[in-house]
C-alpha positions, 0 to 999 in steps of 0.5 A, spaced: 500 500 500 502 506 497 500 514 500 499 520 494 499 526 497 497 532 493 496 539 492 494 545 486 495 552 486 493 555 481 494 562 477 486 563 478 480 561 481 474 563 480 466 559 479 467 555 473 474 556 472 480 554 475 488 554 471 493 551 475 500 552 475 502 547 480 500 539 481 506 537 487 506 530 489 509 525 494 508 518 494 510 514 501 509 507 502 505 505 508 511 507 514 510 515 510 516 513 508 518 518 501 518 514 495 518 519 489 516 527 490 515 532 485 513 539 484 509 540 476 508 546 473 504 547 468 503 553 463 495 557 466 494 561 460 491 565 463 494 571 468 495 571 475 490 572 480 490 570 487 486 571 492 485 568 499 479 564 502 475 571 504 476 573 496 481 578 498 488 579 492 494 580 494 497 571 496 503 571 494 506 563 490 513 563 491 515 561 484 517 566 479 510 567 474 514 568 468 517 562 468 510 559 468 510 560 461 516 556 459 513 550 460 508 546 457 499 547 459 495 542 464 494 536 458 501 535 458 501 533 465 494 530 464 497 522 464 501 522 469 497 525 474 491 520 472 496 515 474 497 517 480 491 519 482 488 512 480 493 508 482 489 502 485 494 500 490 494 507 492 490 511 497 490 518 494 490 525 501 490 531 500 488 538 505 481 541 504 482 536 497 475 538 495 477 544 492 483 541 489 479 535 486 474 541 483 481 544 480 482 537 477 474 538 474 475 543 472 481 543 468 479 537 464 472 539 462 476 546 459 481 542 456 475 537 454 479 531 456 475 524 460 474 525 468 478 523 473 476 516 476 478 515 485 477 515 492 480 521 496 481 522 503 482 529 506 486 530 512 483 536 514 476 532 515 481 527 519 483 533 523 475 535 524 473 527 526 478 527 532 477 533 535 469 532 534 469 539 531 466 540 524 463 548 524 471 550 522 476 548 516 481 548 520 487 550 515 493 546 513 498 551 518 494 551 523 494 544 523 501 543 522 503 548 528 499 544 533 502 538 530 510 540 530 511 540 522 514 544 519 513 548 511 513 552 506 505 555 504 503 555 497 509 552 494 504 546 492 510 539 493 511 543 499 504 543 502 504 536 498 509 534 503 506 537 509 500 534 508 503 528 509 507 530 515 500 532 518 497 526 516 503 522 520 502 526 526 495 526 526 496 517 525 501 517 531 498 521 535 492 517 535 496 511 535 493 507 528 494 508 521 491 511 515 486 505 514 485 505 522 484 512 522 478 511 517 476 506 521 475 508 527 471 514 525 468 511 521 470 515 514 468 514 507 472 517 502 470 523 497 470 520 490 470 524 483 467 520 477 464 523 471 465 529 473 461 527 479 464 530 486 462 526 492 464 529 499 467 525 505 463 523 510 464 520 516 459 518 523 461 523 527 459 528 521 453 526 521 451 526 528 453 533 529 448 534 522 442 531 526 444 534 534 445 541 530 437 539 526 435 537 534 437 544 537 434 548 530 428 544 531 428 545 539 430 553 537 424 554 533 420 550 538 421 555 544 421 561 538 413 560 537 413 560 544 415 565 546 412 570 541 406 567 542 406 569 550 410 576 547 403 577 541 398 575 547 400 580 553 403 586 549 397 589 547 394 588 555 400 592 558 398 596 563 398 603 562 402 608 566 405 603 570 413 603 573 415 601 566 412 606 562 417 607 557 421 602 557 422 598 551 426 591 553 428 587 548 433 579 549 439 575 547 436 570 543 439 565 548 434 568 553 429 568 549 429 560 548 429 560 556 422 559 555 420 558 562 423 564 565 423 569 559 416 569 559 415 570 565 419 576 565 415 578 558 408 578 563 412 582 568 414 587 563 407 588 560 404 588 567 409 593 568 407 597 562 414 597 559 414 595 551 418 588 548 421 589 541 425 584 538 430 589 535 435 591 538 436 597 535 429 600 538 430 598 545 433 602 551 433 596 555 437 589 553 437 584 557 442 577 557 447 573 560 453 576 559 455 581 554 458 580 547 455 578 541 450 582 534 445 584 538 448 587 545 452 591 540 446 593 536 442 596 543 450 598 546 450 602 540 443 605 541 444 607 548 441 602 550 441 600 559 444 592 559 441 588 565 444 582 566 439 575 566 442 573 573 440 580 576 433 580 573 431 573 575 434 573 582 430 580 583 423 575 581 424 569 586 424 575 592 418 577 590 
């Protein structure tokens, strides 16, 4: 069993275009040892526009652009990185690999040549299996840094070769190897066929999808329930009450808090204070702790902040 690791960068990126100018590579057998490790460049035809994640210019590649055009465009090395990408006795990884295996499509359709046909693994969802966190795309830096390897960013070979010093860390430090690894989180690789990309997945994965579907549905549960008690007392406040003029709005946090926000709603409209949901129109913002769009929103207006604790310690002396 062999391991190709691979990375692409290319001289731009955009929806439906994707012009490489790097394919590296490193094959290991399966103690990570290098058997073979190559950086292949390609001419993009195409000028150079490098942007970051966020879409902002100004990525640096550390290779001189010029020399791009010397050598020859992407069908030139179309052969021999479809051998090594389908090599059956090979397990292909990368890092965030999706986007480097839509790079691949992408090219082959604008050079109208057949689609890439394998499995692929990504370190990067490795990575978001063992710390039980899938919400961030943990880049190959930050990986690398809490792993202790060391690298080069955006020379492709390089993060090629990272990515599988990542991936040897990641392995030790779990005490299994890549076939393990998979096993014990139970991976299913993303594959690429007729131009058709599937994306990783794993039982971790998708029960942070059905915990994540639970909380939306428990949210939107103490959301009606709330406005219901909010829509059925606000036009019965008391008028010239002690809080006459007041206009109180919560975190949403304190919201899904059915059973001690409605109750501090009703005391609100029985004082003759008013509820908003926005922020922005109250003088009154009331949540467990500071921080966040909506504290900000009623901070920048003027608006008083009452901790929760306080108000809930106050109704249980009444």
């Amino acid at each position: 069993m062999k391991y190709v690791f691979f990375d692409i960068e290319c001289a731009c990126v955009f929806k439906n275009v994707a012009k490489m100018c790097a394919f590296g590579y490193v094959v290991t057998d399966a103690d990570f040892a290098v058997l073979e490790k190559e950086d292949i460049l390609m001419n993009p035809r195409g000028k150079f526009r490098l942007t970051d994640r966020k879409g902002k210019e100004g990525l640096v590649l550390p290779y001189e652009y010029e020399d791009f055009k010397k050598y020859p465009t992407f069908p030139a090395a179309y052969r021999k990185i479809k051998r090594l990408l389908e090599d059956k006795d090979a397990i292909v990884l990368g890092h965030a690999t999706l986007n480097d295996v839509n790079y691949l499509n992408l090219e082959t359709k604008r050079y109208k040549l057949p689609s890439f046909r394998f499995d692929w693994q990504d370190t990067q969802f490795f990575w978001m299996n063992t710390e039980n966190s899938y919400e961030r795309q943990v880049g190959l830096g930050v990986m690398a840094e809490a792993l202790g390897v060391e690298f080069t960013p955006h020379r492709a070979v390089d993060d090629a070769f990272a990515t599988m010093k990542v991936c040897e860390a990641l392995c030790k430090r779990e005490g299994v190897s890549v076939g393990g690894l998979v096993q014990k989180y139970r991976i299913r690789a993303g594959k690429i066929a007729n131009y058709v990309i599937k994306t990783p997945d794993s039982e971790g994965l998708r029960r942070h999808i059905s915990e994540k579907e639970t909380l939306r549905e428990e949210h939107a549960k103490a959301h009606e329930a709330f406005y219901r008690v909010v829509n059925k007392h606000m036009n019965r406040r008391k008028k010239g009450g002690s809080l006459e003029g007041k206009i109180f709005c919560f975190s949403k946090e304190v919201e899904d808090e059915v059973e001690i926000s409605t109750k501090l709603v009703r005391a609100i409209f029985d004082a003759g204070g008013r509820y908003t949901s926005h922020p922005g129109e109250c003088n009154v913002y009331i949540a467990r702790d500071r921080g966040g769009v909506r504290y900000q929103s009623a901070v920048d207006v003027g608006a008083a902040f009452i901790p929760l604790d306080q108000i809930a310690a106050a109704m249980s002396e009444e």
